[in-house]
N, C-alpha and C positions, 0 to 999 in steps of 0.2 A: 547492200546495194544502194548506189543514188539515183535515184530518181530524175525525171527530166527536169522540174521544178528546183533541185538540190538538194530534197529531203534525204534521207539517208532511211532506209531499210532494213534492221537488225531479224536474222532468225535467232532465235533461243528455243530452250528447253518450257521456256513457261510464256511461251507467243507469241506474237508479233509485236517488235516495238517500232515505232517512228519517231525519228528527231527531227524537228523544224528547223531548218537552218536557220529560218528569219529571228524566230525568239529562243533558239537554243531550249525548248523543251519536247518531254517523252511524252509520247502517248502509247500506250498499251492496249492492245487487242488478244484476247481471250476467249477459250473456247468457253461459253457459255448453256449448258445443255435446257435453258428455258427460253432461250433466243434461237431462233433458225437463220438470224442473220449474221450470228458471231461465227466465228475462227473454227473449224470442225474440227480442229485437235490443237494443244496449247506446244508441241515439239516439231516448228519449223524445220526443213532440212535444207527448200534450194527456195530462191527468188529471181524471177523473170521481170521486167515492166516489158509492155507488147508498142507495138507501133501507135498505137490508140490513147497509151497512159496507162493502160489498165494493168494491176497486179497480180501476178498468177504465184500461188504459194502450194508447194510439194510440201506435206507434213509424214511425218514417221508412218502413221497408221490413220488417215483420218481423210486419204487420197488429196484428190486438186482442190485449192479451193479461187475463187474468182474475185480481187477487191476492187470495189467499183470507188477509188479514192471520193467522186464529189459526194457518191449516196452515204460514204464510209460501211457499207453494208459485204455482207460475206455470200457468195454462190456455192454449192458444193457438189463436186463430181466426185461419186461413191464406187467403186466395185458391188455388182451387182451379178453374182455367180448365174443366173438364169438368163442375164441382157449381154452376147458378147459383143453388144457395142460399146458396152461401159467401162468402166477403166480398167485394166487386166487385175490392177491391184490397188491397193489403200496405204501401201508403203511406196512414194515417192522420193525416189533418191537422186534426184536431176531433173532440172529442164532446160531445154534449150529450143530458140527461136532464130529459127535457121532467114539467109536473106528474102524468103517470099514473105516471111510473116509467120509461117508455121509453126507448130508451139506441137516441141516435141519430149517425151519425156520417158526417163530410167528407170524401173520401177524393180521391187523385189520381188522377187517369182513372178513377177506379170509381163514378162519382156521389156522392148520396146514400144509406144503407140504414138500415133499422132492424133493429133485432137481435131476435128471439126468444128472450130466455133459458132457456123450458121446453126446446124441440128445441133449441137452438144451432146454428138458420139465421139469414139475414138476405135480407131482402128488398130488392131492388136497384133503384133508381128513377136510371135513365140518361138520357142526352140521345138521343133517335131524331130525325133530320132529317124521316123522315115524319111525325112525330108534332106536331102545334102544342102539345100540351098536358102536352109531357113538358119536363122541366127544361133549361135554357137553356144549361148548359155541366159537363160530367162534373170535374172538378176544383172543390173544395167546398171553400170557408175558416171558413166562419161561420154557424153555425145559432144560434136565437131563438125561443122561443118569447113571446110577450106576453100580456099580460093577460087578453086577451078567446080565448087560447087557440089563436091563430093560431100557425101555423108560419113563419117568415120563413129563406130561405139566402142567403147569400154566396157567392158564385164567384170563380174568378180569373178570367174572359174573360168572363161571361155577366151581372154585374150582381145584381140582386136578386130574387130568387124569392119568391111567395106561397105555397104549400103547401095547398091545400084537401084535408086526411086524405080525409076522405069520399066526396068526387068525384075522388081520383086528380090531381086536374089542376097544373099550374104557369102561376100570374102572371106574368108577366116585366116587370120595371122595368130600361129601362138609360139610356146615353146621351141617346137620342131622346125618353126622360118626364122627363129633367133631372137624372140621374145624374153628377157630375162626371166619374166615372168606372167604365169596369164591371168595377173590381177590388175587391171589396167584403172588405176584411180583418175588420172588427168589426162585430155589434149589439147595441147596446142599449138597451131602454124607458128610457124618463125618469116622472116621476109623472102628465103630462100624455096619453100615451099615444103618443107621437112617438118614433120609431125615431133611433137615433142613428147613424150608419154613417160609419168608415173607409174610405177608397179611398186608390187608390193618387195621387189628388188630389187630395187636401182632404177637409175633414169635412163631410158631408150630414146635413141635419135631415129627415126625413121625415113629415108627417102621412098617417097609413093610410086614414084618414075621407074625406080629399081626394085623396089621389094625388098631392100638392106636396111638390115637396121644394125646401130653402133649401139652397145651399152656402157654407161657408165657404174660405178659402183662408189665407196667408200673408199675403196686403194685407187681411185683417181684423183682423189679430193685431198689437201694440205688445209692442215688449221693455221689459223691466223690467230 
């Protein structure tokens, strides 16, 4: 990820690195368990920079964590099984900041949540079997916001979600509306207004107007 400045942003396996564009060198940040201001786990998965500068880091097992680039100091939002305000879960596998500013994020088994960064809660939007109108599977890959300000998620079991903020409720697209597959890794808008989506079988064209979705596969595709 590059930063506003032009630093560049590496996640890895062993922490967070920064390259200085100005002198071309790394700095390394590291979970440190005798520092409460270092990195809460050394295996990065996603990187956000928010409206403000600030960097928000999704780690495998070690939840949110908050870099305050001038303090260079680490903040950290834990799942906390007694607090459901706290993060559903400590495996972050996306985040995304939708156009109000909102810092939204994928989590494994912990749904989707949205953070609150005045309090530093998060609001937890899980899959409930009684529920028809809750989200389609607690493990989240891929959040989207598009044009017209719609919310779109990606699962790993559950397909594709619409997001209605307002009414609480979830869409569900999978298999049976013509999903290739309802392992939805990526999306993204095109200039037409058509969703583009990853699965774990082939790439789906989606128009949101109709509810059609086109796949591609491997027998579409010619090597060069």
């Amino acid at each position: 990820m590059e930063d506003r400045t032009g630093n560049l942003w590496i996640a890895t396996r062993g922490g967070l690195n920064k390259f200085n564009s100005a002198n071309e060198k790394f700095i390394s940040f590291k979970s440190n368990k005798d520092n409460n201001n270092s990195i809460s786990f050394n295996t990065v998965i996603s990187l956000k920079e928010d409206f403000d500068g600030i960097i928000w880091i999704g780690t495998l097992d070690g939840g949110l964590n908050k870099f305050d680039p001038e303090k260079e100091t680490f903040t950290h939002f834990m799942h906390d099984p007694l607090n459901p305000e706290s993060i559903g879960s400590n495996k972050v596998r996306t985040l995304y900041i939708d156009s109000s500013g909102d810092l939204w994020l994928g989590l494994e088994f912990g749904g989707l949540n949205k953070f609150n960064r005045e309090s530093g809660t998060f609001t937890q939007y899980k899959n409930i079997v009684s529920d028809p109108d809750s989200i389609s599977d607690n493990h989240v890959l891929s959040i989207c916001e598009d044009s017209k300000g719609r919310l779109w998620i990606g699962t790993a079991n559950g397909g594709l979600n619409y997001f209605e903020r307002d009414k609480n409720i979830f869409t569900k697209y999978n298999e049976r509306h013509g999903l290739p597959n309802n392992s939805i890794n990526g999306i993204l808008e095109d200039g037409k207004g058509n969703l583009w989506i990853s699965t774990n079988n082939g790439l789906s064209k989606f128009n949101p107007e109709t509810g059609i979705f086109k796949n591609y596969d491997k027998r579409q595709s010619s090597e060069q």
